[in-house]
N, C-alpha and C positions, 0 to 999 in steps of 0.2 A: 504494500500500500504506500502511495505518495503521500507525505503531508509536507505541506506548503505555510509559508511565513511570510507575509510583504510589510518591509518598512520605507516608511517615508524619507526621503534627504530633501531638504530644501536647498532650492540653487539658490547661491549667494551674490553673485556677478553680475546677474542679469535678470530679468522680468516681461516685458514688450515686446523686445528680440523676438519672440515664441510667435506671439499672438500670429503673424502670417503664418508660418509654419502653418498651424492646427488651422487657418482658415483655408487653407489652400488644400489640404487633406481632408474635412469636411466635402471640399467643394467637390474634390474629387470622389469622395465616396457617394454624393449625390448624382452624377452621375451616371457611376456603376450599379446606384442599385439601378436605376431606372435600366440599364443595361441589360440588368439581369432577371429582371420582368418580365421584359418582352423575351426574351428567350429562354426563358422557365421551363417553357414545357419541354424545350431540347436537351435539360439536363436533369430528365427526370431518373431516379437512379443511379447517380453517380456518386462519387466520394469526393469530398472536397476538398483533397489533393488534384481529382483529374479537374472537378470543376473550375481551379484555377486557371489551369495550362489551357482551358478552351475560352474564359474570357480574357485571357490575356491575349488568343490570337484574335479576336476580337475586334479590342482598342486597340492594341498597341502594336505600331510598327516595325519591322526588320527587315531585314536584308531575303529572309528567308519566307516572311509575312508583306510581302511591300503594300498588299492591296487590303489593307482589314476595312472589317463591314460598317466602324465607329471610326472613320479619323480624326473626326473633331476630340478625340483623346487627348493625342499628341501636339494636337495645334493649341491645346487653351492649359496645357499643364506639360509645357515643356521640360525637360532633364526631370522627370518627376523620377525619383529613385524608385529603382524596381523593390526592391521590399518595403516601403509604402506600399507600392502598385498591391505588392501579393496582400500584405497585411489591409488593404483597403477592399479587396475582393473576396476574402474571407468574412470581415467584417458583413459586407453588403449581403453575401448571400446567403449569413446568417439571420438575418432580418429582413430579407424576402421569403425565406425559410418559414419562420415564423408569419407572417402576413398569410401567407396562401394554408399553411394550416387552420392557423384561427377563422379565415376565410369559408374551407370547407367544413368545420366544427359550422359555422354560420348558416350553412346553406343547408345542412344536416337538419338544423335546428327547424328551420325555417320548413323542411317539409313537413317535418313531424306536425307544426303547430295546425298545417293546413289538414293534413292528414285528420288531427282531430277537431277538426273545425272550432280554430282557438285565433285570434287575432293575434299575430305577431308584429309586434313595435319596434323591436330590438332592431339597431342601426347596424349595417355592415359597416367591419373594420376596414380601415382606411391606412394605407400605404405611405408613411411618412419618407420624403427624400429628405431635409433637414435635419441633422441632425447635430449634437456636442460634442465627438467623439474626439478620444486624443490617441493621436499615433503611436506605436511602439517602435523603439529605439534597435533594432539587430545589433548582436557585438559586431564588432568587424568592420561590418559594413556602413552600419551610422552612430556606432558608441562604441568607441577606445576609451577605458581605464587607463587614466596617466598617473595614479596615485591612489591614497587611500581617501582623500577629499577631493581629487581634481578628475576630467575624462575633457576628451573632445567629442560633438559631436555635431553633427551635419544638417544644417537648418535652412530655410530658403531667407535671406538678406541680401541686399541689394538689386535686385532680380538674378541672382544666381544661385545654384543650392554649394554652399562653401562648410567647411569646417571652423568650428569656432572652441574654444577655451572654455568651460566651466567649472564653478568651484562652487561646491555642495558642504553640508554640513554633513559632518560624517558621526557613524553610529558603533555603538560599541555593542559588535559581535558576539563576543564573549557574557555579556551582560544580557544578551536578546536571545542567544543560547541557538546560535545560527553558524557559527563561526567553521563548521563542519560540513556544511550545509554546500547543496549547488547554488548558483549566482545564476540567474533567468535575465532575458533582457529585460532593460527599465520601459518603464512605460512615464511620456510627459503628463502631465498633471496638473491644472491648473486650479489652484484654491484661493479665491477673492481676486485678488492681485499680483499675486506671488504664483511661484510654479515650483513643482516638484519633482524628482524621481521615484517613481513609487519602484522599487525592486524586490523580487518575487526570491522565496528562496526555499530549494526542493529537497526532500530527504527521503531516501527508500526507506520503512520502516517492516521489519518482519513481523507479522501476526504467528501467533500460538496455531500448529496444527493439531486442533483439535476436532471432532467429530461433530456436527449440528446436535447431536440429539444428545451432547455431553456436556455443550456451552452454555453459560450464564451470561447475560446481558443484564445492566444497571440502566434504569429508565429516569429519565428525571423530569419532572412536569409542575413548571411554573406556575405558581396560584394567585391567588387575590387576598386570603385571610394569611395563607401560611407562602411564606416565601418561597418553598420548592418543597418537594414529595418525592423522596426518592424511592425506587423498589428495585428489586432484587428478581429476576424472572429467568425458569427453564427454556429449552425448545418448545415444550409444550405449553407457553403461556400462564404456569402456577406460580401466582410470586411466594417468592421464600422466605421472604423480610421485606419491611417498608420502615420508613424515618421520614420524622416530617422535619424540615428545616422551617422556625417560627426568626428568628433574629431579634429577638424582644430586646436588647440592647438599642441594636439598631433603629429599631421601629419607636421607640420611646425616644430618643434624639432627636428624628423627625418630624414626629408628633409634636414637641417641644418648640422646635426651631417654625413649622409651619404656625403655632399657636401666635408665634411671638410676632409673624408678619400679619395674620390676620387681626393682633388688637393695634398694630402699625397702622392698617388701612382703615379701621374703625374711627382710629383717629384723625386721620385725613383726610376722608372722606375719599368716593368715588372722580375719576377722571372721568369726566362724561366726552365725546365727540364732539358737540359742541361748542366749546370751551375754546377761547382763543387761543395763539401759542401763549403769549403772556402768562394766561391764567395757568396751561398746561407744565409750563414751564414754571411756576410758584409750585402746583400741585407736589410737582416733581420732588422741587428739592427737599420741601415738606417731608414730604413722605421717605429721603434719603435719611433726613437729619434724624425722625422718629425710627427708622432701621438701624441706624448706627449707634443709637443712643441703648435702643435695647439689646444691643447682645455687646456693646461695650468696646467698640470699634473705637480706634485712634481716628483723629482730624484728618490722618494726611490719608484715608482708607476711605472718604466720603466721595462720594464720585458727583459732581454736578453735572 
């Protein structure tokens, strides 16, 4: 069995730089899916290994390919790197993938309702070409490691696609309990303003060869009174043991702490909609100095 770990690095160098990048890879995955729609039906049973190699003769141009049935590919997303290309055709035809099933789940539906002479409302799903998607980096080919906080990688800037310098906040391995681990390409990431590497990280892990009808599995099932319910179950579904996790510690803390905002707002009274900013803006800090005051905050911890 694979189990997987992704942590975060923040780029430190640079922020903006990206934003073409990811809009120029959107634009291309909009596109391919449309690409891959219209010819859906000719890739009915394929694996999505072959399904690449047949839209990429497709769009994209060669020496071996000169005449493809999409040129407008190569004219509006020039030097596009081929592993975008493939990572952006993967992407797309996972999400036409999904469209045309939910589509026939729809149509399914739909006779049934007639069938029992029932009024069907239910809207057919709709094929989005828009979408936020952020690209993934290949070693090699668009992400060299220059270090343990630095890499270079390959972005589109100044209308060229060039190599550039980046310097990431780096993470401690051994403390994340990864350090053994395989290194997966990064994928870009963009959160608020800022951008990321999110890097994925793999470990073959051996399971017990044990027999199905000799195995115990531990169930655990999150509640509303009692924090979690754990049991204890055969192959044949008898549980063996159960334990309720209650956290009455815990649950009395926040009980306490929720009490102490709600005689905050009492005393404040309600922000209504209405309310200019002005007034919004009194409300506020009111209701700051009444939270600060009760759990016994320092001055410099008051936020206006």
């Amino acid at each position: 069995m694979k189990q997987s770990k992704t942590l975060r690095y923040k780029i430190l160098n640079h922020a903006r730089i990206f934003d073409t990048t990811v809009e120029i890879y959107n634009q291309a995955l909009h596109f391919i899916i449309d690409v891959i729609d219209n010819e859906f039906p000719s890739f009915d049973g394929i694996s999505t290994k072959s399904m690449v190699t047949l839209v990429k003769k497709l769009i994209h141009r060669t020496a071996r390919n000169p005449q493809p049935k999409y040129p407008e590919f190569n004219e509006k997303f020039h030097k596009f790197p081929s592993y975008f290309r493939r990572s952006a055709i993967a992407t797309a035809y996972g999400k036409v993938k999904s469209y045309r099933s939910n589509l026939n789940n729809w149509l399914k539906e739909e006779e049934l309702a007639e069938q029992e002479g029932k009024v069907f409302k239910k809207n057919p799903p709709c094929l989005s070409l828009d979408h936020k998607e952020f690209p993934v980096f290949y070693k090699d080919n668009m992400f060299e490691r220059t270090g343990d906080s630095t890499a270079k990688i390959k972005v589109f800037h100044q209308n060229d696609w060039i190599w550039i310098d980046i310097t990431f906040r780096g993470q401690d391995l051994y403390k994340r309990d990864v350090w053994d681990w395989k290194e997966c390409n990064p994928k870009l990431v963009r959160v608020g303003k800022k951008y990321f590497l999110n890097i994925s990280y793999e470990k073959n892990i051996k399971l017990n060869k044990i027999k199905i009808s000799n195995q115990k599995v531990c169930s655990v099932d999150l509640g509303i009174n009692n924090s979690a319910v754990c049991s204890i179950l055969n192959a044949k579904g008898t549980v063996l043991a159960r334990t309720f996790i209650n956290q009455a510690k815990e649950k009395d803390r926040l009980y306490r702490i929720t009490n102490k905002l709600r005689k905050a707002q009492r005393r404040s009274g309600y922000i209504s909609a209405t309310f200019g900013e002005e007034s919004m803006d009194f409300k506020h800090k009111s209701l700051t100095i009444l939270v600060t005051k009760s759990f016994n905050l320092p001055k410099s911890m008051m936020l206006m």
